[in-house]
Every structure is written in C-alpha cells, then in structure tokens.
MMTF fields as JSON, N, C-alpha, C and O atoms, coordinates in Angstrom:
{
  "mmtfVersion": "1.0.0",
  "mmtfProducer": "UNKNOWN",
  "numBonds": 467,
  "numAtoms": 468,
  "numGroups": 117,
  "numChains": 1,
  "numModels": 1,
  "chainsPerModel": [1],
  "groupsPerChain": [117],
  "chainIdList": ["A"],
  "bondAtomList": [4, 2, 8, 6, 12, 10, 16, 14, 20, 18, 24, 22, 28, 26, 32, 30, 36, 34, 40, 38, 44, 42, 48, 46, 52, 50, 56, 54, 60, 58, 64, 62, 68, 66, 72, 70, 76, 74, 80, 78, 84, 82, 88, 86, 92, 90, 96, 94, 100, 98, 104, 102, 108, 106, 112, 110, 116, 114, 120, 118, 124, 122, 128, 126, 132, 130, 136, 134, 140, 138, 144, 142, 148, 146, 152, 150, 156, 154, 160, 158, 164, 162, 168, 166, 172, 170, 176, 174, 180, 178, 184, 182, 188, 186, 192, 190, 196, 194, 200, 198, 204, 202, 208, 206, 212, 210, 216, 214, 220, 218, 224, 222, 228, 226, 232, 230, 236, 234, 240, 238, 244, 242, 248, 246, 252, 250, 256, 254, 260, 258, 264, 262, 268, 266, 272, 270, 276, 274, 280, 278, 284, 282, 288, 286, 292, 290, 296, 294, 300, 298, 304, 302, 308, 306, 312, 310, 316, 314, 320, 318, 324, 322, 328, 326, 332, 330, 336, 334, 340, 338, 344, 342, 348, 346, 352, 350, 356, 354, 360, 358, 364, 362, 368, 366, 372, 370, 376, 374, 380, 378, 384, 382, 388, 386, 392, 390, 396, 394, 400, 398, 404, 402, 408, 406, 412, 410, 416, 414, 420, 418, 424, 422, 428, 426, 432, 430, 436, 434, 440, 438, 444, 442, 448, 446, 452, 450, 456, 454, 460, 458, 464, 462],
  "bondOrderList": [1, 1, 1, 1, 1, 1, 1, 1, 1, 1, 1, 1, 1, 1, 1, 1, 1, 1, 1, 1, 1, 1, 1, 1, 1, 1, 1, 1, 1, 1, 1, 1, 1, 1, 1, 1, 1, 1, 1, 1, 1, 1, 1, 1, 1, 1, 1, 1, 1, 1, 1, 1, 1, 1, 1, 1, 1, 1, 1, 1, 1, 1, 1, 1, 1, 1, 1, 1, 1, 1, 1, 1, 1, 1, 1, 1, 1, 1, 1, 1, 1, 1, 1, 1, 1, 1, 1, 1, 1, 1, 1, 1, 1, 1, 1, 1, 1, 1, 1, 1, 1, 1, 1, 1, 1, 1, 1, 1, 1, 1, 1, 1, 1, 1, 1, 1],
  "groupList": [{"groupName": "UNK", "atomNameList": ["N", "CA", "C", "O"], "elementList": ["N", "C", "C", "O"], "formalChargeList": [0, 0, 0, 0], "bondAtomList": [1, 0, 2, 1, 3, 2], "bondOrderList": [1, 1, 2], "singleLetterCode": "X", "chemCompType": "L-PEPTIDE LINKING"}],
  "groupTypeList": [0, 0, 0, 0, 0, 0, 0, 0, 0, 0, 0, 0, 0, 0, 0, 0, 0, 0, 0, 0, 0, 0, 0, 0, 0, 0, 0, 0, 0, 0, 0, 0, 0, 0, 0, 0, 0, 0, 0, 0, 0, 0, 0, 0, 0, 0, 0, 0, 0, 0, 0, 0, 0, 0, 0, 0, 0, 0, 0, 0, 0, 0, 0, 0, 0, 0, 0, 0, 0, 0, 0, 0, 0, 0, 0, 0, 0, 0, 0, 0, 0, 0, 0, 0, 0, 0, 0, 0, 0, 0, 0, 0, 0, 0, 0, 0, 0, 0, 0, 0, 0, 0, 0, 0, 0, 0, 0, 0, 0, 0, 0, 0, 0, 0, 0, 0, 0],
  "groupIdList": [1, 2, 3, 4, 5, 6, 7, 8, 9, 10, 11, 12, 13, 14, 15, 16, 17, 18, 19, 20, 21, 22, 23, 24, 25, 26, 27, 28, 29, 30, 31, 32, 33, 34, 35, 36, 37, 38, 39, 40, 41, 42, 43, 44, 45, 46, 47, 48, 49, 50, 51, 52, 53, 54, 55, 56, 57, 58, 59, 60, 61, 62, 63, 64, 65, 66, 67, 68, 69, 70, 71, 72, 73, 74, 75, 76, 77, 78, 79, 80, 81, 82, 83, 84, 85, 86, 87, 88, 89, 90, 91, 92, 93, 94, 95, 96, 97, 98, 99, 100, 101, 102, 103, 104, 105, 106, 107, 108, 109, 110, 111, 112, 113, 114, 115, 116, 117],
  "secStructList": [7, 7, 7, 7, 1, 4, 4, 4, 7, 1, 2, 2, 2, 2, 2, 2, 2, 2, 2, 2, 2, 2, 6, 6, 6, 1, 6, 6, 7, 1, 7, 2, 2, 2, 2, 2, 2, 2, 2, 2, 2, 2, 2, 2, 2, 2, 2, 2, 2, 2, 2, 2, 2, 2, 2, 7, 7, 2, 2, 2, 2, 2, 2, 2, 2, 2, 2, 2, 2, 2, 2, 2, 2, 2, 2, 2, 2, 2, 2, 2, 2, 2, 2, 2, 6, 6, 1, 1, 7, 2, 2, 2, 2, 2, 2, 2, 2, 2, 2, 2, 2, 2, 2, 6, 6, 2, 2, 2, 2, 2, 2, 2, 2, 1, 7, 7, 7],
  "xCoordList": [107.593, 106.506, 106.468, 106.308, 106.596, 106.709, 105.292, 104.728, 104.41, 102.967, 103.193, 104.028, 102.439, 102.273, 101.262, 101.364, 100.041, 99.291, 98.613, 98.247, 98.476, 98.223, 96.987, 97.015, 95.889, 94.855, 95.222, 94.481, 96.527, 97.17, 97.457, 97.411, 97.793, 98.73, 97.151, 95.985, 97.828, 96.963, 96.219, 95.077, 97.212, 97.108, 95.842, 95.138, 95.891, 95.193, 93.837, 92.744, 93.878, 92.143, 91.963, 90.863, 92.695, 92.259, 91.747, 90.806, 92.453, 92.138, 90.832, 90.049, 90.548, 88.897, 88.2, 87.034, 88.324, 87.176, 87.121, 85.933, 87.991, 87.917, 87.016, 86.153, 87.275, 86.652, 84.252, 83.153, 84.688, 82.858, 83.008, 83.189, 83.023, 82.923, 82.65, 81.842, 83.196, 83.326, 81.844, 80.899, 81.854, 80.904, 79.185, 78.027, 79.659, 78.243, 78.024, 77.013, 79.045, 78.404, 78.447, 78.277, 78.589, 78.035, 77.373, 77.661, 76.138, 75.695, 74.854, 74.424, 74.193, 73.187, 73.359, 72.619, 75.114, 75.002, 74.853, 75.098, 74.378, 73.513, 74.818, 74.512, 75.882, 76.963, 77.492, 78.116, 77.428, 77.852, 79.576, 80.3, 80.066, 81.498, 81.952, 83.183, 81.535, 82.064, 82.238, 83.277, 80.936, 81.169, 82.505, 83.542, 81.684, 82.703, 83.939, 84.341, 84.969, 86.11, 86.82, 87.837, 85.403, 86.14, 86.18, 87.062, 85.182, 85.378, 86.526, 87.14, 86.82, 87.854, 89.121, 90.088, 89.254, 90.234, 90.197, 91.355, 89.389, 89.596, 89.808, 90.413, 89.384, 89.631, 90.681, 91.229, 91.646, 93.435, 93.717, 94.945, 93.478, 94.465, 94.435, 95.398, 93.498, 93.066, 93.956, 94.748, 93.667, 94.031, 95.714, 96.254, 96.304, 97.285, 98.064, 98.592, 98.047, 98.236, 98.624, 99.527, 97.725, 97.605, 98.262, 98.767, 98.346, 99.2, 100.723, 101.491, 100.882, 102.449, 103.087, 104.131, 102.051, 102.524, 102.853, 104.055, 102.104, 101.877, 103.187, 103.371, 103.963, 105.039, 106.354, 107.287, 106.186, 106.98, 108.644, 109.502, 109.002, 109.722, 109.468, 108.41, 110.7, 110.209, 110.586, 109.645, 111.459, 111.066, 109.76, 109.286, 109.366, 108.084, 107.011, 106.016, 107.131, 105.931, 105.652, 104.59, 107.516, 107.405, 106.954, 106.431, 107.307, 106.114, 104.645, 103.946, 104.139, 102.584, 102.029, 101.043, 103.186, 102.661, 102.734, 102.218, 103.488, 103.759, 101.906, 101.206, 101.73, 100.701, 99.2, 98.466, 99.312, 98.074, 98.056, 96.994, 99.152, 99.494, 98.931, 98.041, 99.176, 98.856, 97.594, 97.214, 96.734, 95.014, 94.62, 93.796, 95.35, 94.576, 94.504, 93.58, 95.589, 95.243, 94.544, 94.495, 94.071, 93.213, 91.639, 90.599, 91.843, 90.039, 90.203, 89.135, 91.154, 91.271, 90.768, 89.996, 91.426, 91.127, 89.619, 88.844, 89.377, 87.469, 86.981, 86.499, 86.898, 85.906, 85.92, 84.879, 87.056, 87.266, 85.873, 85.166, 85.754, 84.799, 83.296, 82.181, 83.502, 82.04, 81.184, 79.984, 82.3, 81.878, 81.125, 80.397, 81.692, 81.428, 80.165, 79.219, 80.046, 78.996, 78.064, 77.073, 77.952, 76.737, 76.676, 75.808, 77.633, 77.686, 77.713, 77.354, 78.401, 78.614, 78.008, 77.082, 78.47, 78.288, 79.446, 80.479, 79.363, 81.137, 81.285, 82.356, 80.251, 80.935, 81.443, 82.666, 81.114, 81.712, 82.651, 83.682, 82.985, 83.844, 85.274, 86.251, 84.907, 85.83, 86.477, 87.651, 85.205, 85.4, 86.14, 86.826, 86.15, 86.287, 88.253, 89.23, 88.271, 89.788, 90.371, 91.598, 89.631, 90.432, 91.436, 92.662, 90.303, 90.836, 92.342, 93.402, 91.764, 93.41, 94.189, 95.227, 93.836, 95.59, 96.138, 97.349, 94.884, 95.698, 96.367, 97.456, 95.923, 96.186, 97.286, 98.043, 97.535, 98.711, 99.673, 100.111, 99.895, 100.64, 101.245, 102.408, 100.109, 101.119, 101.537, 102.215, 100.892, 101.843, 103.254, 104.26, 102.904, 104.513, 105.526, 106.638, 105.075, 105.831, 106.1, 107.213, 105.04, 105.229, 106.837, 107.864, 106.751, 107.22, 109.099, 109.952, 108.955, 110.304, 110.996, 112.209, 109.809, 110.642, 110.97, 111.839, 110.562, 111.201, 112.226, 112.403, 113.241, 114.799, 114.759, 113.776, 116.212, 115.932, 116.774, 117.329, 116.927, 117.494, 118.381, 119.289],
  "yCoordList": [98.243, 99.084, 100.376, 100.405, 101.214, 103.143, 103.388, 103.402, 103.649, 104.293, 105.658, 106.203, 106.411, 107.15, 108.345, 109.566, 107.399, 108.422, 108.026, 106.851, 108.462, 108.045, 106.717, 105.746, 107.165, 106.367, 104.826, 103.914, 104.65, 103.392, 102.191, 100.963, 103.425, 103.029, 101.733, 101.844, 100.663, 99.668, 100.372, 100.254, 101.001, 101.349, 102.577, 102.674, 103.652, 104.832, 103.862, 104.305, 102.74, 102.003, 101.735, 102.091, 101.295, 100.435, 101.592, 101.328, 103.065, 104.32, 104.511, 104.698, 104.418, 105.488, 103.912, 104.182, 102.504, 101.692, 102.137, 102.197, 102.537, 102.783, 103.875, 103.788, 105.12, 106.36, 105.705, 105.811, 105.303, 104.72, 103.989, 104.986, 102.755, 102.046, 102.804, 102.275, 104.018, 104.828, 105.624, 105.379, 106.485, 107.011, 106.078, 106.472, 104.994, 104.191, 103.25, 102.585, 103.357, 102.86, 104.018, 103.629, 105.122, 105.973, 107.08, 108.163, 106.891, 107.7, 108.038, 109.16, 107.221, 107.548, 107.576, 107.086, 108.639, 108.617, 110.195, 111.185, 110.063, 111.29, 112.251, 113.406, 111.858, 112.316, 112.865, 112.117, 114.175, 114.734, 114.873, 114.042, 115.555, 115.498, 114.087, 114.091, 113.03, 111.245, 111.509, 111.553, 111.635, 111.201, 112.155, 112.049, 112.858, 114.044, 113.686, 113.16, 113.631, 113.08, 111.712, 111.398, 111.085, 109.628, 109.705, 109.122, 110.501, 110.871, 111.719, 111.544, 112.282, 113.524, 112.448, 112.578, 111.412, 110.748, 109.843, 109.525, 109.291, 108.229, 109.003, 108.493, 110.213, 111.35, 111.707, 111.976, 111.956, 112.16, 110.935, 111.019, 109.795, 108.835, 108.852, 109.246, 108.484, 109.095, 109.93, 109.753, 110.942, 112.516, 112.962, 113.743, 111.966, 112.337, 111.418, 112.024, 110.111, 109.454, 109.913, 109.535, 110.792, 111.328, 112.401, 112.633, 113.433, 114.809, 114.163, 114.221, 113.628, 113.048, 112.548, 113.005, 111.36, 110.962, 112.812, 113.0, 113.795, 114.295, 115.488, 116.518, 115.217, 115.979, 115.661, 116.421, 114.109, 113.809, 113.642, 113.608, 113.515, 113.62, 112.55, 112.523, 111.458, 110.2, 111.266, 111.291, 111.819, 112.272, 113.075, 113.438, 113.224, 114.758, 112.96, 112.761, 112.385, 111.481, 110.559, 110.187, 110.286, 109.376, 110.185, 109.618, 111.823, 112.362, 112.305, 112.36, 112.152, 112.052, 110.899, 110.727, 109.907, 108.792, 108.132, 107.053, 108.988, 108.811, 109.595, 109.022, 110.41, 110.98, 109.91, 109.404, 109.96, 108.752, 107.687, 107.327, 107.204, 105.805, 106.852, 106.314, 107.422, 108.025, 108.239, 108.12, 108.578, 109.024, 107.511, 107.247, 106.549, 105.334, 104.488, 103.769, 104.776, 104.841, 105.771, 105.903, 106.344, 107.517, 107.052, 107.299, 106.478, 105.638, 104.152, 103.721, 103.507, 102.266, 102.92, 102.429, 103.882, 104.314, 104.431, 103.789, 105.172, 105.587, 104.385, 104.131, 103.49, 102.145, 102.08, 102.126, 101.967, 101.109, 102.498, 102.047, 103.493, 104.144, 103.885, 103.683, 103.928, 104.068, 102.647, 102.62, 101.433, 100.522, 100.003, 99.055, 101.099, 101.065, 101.651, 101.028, 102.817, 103.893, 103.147, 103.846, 101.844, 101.392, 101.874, 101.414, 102.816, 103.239, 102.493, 102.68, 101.434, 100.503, 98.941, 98.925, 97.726, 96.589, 95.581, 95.85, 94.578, 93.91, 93.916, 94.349, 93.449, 93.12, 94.263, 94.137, 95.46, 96.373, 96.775, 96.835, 97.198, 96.83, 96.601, 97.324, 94.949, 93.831, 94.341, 94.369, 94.779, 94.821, 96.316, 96.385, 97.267, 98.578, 98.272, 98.46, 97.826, 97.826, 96.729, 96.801, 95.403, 95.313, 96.038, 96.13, 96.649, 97.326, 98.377, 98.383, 99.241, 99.732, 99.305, 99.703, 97.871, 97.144, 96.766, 96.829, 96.164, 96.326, 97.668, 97.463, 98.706, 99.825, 100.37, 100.986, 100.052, 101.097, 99.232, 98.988, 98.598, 97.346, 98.083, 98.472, 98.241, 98.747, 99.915, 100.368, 100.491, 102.085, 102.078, 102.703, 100.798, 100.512, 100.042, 100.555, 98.937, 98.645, 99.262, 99.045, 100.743, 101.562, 102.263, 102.02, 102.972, 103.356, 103.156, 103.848, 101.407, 101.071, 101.119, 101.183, 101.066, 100.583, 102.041, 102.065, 103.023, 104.526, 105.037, 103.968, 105.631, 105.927, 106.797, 107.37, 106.681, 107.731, 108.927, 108.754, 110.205, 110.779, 111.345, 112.15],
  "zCoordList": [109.535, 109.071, 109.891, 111.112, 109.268, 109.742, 109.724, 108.629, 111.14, 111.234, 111.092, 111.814, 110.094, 109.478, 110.174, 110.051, 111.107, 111.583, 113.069, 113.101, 113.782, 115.014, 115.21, 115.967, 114.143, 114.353, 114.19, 114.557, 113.56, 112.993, 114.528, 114.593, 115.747, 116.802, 117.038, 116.661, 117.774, 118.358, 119.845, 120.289, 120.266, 121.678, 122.036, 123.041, 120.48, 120.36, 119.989, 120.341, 119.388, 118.566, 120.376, 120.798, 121.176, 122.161, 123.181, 123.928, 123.223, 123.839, 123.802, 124.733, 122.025, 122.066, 122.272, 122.559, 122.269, 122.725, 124.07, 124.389, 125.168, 126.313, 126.643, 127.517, 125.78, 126.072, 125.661, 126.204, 124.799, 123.83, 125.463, 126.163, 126.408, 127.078, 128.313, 129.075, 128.693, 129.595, 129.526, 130.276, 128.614, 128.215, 127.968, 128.104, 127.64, 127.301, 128.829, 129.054, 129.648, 130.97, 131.888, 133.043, 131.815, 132.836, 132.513, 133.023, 131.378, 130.727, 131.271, 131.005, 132.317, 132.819, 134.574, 135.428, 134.776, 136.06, 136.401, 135.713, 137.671, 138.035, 138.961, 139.257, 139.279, 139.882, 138.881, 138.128, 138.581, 137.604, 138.098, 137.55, 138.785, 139.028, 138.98, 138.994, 138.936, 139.015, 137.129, 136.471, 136.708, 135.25, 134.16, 133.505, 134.539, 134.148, 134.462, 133.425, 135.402, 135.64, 134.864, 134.244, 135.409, 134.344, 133.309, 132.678, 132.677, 130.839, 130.696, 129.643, 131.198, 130.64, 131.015, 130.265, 132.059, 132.266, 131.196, 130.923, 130.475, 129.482, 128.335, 127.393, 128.266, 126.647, 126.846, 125.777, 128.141, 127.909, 128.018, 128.029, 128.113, 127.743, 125.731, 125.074, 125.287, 123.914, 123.304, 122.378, 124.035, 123.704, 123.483, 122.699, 124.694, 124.915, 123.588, 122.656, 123.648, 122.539, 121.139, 120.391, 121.01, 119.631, 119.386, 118.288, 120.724, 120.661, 120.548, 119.589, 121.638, 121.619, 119.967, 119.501, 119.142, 118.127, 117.304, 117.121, 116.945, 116.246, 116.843, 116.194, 118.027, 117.731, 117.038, 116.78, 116.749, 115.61, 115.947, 115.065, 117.847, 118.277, 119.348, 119.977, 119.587, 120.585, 122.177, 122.97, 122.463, 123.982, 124.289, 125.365, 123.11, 123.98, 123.323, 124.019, 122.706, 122.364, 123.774, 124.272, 124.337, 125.32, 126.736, 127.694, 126.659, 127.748, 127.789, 128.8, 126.172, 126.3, 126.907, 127.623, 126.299, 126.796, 128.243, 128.537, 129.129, 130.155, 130.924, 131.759, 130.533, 130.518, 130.543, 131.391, 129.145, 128.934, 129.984, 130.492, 130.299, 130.849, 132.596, 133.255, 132.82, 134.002, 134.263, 135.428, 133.297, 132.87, 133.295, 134.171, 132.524, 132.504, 134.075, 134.454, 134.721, 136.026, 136.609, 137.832, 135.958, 136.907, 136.617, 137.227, 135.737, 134.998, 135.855, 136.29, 136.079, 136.627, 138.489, 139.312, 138.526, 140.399, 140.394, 141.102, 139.661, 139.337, 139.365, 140.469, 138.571, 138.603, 139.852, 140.508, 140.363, 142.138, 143.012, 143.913, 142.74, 143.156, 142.366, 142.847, 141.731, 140.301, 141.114, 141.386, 141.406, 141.68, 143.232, 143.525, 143.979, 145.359, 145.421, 145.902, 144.972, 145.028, 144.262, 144.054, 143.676, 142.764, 141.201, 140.46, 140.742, 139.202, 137.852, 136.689, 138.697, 138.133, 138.538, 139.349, 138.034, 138.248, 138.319, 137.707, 138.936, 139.217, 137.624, 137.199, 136.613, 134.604, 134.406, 134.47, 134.17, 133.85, 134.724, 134.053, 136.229, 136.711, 136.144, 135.954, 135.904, 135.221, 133.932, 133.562, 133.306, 132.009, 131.89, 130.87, 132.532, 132.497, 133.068, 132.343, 134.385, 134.751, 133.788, 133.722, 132.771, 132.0, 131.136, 131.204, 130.083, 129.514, 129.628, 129.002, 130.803, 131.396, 131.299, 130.77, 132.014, 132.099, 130.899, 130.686, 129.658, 128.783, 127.986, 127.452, 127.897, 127.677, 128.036, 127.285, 129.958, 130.475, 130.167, 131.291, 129.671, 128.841, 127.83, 127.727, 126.966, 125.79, 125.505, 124.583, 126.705, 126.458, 126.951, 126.612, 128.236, 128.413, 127.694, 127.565, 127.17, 125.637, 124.883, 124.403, 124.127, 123.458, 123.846, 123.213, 124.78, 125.733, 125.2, 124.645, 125.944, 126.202, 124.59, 124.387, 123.378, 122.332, 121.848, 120.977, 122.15, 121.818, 121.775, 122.359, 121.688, 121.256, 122.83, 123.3, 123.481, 124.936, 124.376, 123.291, 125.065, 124.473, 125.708, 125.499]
}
C-alpha cells in the first residue's frame, strides 16, 4: 500500500497526539520560555514529518525525519525538567516520555525502510 498523504503516516497521527498532550498538560504553565520550547519541540517533530513526506524524495524525507526524531528527544529531555521543576506530575511524566519513545521507534523504522542514496 503507497501512502498518498502525510496525514496517512502512523507516526505523523502519533506526532500531533503528542503535540494536543503537550499543549493540554502545560497549558497552564507560568514559565513561559519552558512552555514555549516544549511546544515548538513537539510541533517540529509534527512539522518535520510532514515537510519531509511532501518533498517526495526518500533522502531529503529521511533528513526530516532525522530531524523530528531529534525534536522528540528534545520533548523527552524537557519532561525530565517540566518534571523536576513541578510542571508536571510522575503520570504525565510517564505518559509524556512514553509517547517519544514510541515515536522516535517508528521514525526509526520509518527511517531504516527508506531507499539510501
């Protein structure tokens, strides 16, 4: 089966639950440089996802995704702060560095099954 449009990818549905999860647990934090960072870090993992598919080329797709997969460690480093500083709670926490790992998973998979050039 040939995906046709980015929103199709499993990895891009699993992106924006990350970005809604991000956004709906630190909506109400008062560290404006904390929130700000982690959102813009969970909107390029997203973000990047979608630019990469849409160049329609597996090396510049497998740079985006090298990208995203990089963001998503950059949202996994944040919890480990969000969580210290009280932003958070150990569930979300949990629930927040889940997600990543599954995320920077299948971008790796994505990844390996791409043509090298």
């Amino acid at each position: 089966m040939k995906i046709e449009r980015f929103e199709d990818l499993i990895v891009w549905q699993k992106a924006k639950e990350l970005v809604l999860f991000i956004y709906k647990n630190f909506k109400d934090c008062k560290d404006w440089g904390f929130k700000d960072q982690i959102q813009r870090a969970a909107l390029s993992v997203m973000n990047n996802i979608a630019e990469g598919f849409e160049r329609r080329a597996d090396k510049q797709f497998k740079h985006f995704l090298f990208i995203a997969k990089s963001s998503s460690a950059e949202v996994r480093s944040m919890m480990y702060v969000g969580l210290e500083l009280a932003y958070c709670q150990q569930k979300e926490f949990e629930e927040g560095y889940a997600r990543c790992i599954e995320i920077s998973k299948l971008l790796a998979g994505l990844i390996r099954s791409l043509h090298s050039d």
